[in-house]
C-alpha positions as YAML, in Angstrom:
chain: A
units: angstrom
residues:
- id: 1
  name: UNK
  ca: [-14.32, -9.76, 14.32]
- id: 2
  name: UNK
  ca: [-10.79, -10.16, 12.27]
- id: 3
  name: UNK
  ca: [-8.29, -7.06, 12.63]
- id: 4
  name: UNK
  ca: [-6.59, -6.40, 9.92]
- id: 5
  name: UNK
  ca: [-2.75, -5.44, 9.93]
- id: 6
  name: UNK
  ca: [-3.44, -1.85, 10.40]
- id: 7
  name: UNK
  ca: [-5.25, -2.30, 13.23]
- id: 8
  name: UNK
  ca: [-8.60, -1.68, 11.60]
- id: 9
  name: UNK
  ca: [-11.60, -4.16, 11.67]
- id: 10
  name: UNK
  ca: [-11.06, -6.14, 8.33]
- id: 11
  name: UNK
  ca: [-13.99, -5.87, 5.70]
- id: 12
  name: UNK
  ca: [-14.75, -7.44, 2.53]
- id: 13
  name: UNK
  ca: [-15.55, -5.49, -1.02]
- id: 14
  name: UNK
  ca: [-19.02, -5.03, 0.35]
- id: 15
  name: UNK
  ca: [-18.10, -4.14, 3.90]
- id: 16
  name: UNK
  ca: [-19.39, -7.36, 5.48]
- id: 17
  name: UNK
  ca: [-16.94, -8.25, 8.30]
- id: 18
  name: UNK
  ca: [-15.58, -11.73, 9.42]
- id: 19
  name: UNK
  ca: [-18.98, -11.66, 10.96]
- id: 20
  name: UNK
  ca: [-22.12, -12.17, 7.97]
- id: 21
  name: UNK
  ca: [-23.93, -10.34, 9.94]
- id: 22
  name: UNK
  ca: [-21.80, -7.26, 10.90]
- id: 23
  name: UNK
  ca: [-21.26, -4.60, 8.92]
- id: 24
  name: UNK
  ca: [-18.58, -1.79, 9.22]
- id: 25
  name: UNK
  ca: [-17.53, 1.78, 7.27]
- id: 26
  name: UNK
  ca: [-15.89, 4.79, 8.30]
- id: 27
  name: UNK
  ca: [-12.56, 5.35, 10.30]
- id: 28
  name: UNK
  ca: [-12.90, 2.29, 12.13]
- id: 29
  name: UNK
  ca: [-12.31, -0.45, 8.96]
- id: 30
  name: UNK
  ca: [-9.04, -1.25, 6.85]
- id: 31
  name: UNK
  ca: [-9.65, -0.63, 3.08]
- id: 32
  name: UNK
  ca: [-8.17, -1.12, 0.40]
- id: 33
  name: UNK
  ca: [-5.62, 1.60, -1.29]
- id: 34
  name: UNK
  ca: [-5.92, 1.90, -5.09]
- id: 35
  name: UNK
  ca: [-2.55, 3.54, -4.86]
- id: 36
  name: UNK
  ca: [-0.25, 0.83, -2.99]
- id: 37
  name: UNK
  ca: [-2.44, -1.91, -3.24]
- id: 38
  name: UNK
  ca: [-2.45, -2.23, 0.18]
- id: 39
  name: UNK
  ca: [-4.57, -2.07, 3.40]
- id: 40
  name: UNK
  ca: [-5.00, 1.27, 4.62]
- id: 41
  name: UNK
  ca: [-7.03, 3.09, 7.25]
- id: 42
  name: UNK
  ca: [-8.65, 6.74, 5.87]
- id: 43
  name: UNK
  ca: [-10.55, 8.58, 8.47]
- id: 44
  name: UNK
  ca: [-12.13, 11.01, 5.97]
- id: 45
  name: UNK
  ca: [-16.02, 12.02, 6.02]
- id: 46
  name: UNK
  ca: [-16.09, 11.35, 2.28]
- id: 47
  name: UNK
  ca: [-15.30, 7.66, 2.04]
- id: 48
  name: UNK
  ca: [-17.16, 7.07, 5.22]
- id: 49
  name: UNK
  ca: [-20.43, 8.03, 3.92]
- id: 50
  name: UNK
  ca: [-19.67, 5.83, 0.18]
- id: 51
  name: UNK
  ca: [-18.98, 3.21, 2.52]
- id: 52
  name: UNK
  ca: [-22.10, 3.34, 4.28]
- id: 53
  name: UNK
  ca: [-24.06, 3.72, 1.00]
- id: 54
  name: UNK
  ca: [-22.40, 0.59, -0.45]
- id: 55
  name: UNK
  ca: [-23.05, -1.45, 2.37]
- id: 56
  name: UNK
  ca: [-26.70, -0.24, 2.51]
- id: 57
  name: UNK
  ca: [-26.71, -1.54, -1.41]
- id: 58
  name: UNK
  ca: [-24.98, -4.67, -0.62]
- id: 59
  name: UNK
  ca: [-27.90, -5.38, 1.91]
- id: 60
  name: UNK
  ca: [-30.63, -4.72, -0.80]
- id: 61
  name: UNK
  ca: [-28.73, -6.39, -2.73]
- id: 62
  name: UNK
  ca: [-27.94, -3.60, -5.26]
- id: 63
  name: UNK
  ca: [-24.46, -4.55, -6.36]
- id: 64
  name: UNK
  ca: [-21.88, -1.99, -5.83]
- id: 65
  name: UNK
  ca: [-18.03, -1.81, -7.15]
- id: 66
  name: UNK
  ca: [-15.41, -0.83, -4.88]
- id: 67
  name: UNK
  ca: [-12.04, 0.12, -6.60]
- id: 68
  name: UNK
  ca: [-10.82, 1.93, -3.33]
- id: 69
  name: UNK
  ca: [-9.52, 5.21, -2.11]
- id: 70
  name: UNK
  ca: [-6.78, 7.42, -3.00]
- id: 71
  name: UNK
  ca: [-7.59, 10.01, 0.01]
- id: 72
  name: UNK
  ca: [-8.26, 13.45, -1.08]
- id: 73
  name: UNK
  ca: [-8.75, 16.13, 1.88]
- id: 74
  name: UNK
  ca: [-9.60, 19.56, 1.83]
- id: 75
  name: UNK
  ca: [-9.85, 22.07, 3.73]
- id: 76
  name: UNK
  ca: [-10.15, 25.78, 3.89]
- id: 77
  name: UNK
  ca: [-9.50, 29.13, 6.41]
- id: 78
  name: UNK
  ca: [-10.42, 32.06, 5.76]
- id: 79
  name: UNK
  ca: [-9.64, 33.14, 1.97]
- id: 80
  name: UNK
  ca: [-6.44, 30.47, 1.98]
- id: 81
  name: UNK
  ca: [-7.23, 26.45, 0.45]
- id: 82
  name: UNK
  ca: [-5.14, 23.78, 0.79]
- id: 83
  name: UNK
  ca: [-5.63, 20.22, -0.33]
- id: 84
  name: UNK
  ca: [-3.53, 17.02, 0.00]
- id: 85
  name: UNK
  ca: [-4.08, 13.79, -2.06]
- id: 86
  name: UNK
  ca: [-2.71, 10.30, -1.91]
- id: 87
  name: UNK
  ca: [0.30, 9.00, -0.38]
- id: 88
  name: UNK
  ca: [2.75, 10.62, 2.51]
- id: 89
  name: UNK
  ca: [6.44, 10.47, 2.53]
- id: 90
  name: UNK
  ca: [6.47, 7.70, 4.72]
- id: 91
  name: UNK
  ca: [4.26, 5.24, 2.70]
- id: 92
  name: UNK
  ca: [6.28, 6.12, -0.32]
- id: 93
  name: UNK
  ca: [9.57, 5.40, 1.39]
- id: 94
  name: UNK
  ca: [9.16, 1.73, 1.31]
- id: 95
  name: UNK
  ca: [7.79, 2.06, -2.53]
- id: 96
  name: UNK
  ca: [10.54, 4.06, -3.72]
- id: 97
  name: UNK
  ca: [12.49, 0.65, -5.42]
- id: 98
  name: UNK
  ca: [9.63, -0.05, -7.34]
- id: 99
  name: UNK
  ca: [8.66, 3.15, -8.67]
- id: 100
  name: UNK
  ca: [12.51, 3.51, -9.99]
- id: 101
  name: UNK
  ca: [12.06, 0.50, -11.26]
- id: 102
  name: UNK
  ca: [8.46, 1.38, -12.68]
- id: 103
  name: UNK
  ca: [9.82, 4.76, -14.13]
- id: 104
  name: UNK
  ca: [13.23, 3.21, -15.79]
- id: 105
  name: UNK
  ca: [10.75, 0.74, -17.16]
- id: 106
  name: UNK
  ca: [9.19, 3.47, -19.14]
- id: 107
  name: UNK
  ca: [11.91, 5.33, -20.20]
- id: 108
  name: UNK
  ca: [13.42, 2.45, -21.64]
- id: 109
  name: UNK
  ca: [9.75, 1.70, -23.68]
- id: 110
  name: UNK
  ca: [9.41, 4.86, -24.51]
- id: 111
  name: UNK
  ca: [13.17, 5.64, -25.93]
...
């Protein structure tokens, strides 16, 4: 099977591996990050099992649309919540040209 640069086994929109006959979901596959728009590993519960639904589709051949993840987690102790959604300081390091770029883009549309 292909690895893909993260180090996770590298799927297709439908989860099929480099292998037609192999499947994969869950923490141990690269997918794809609507944010970036880049590969990204997400070991979450919540994708995993979407995964494993589409791929179960794609093998009945109910078709299935896969826009990606963002990565929303949860969690919860005791009477305190805290939550955490898409990306960390160090993925947006990298980024940060093109979202000053991006956002001087729009102020100069919008003025």
């Amino acid at each position: 099977m292909e690895i893909g640069e993260t180090g996770g086994i590298k799927v297709d929109h439908n989860y099929k591996t480099s292998d037609d006959d192999i499947y994969a979901v869950g923490d141990a596959i690269e997918t794809y990050c609507a944010l970036s728009c880049k590969p990204l590993r997400l070991p979450l519960a919540g994708p995993a099992q979407r995964q494993a639904r589409a791929a179960a589709d794609h093998i009945y051949n109910i078709p299935h649309i896969n826009k990606g993840v963002i990565g929303l987690s949860t969690v919860k102790v005791f009477n305190l919540n805290a939550a955490a959604t898409g990306l960390n300081e160090k993925k947006l390091k990298p980024m940060v040209f093109l979202t000053t770029l991006f956002i001087s883009f729009l102020r100069i549309k919008l003025a």
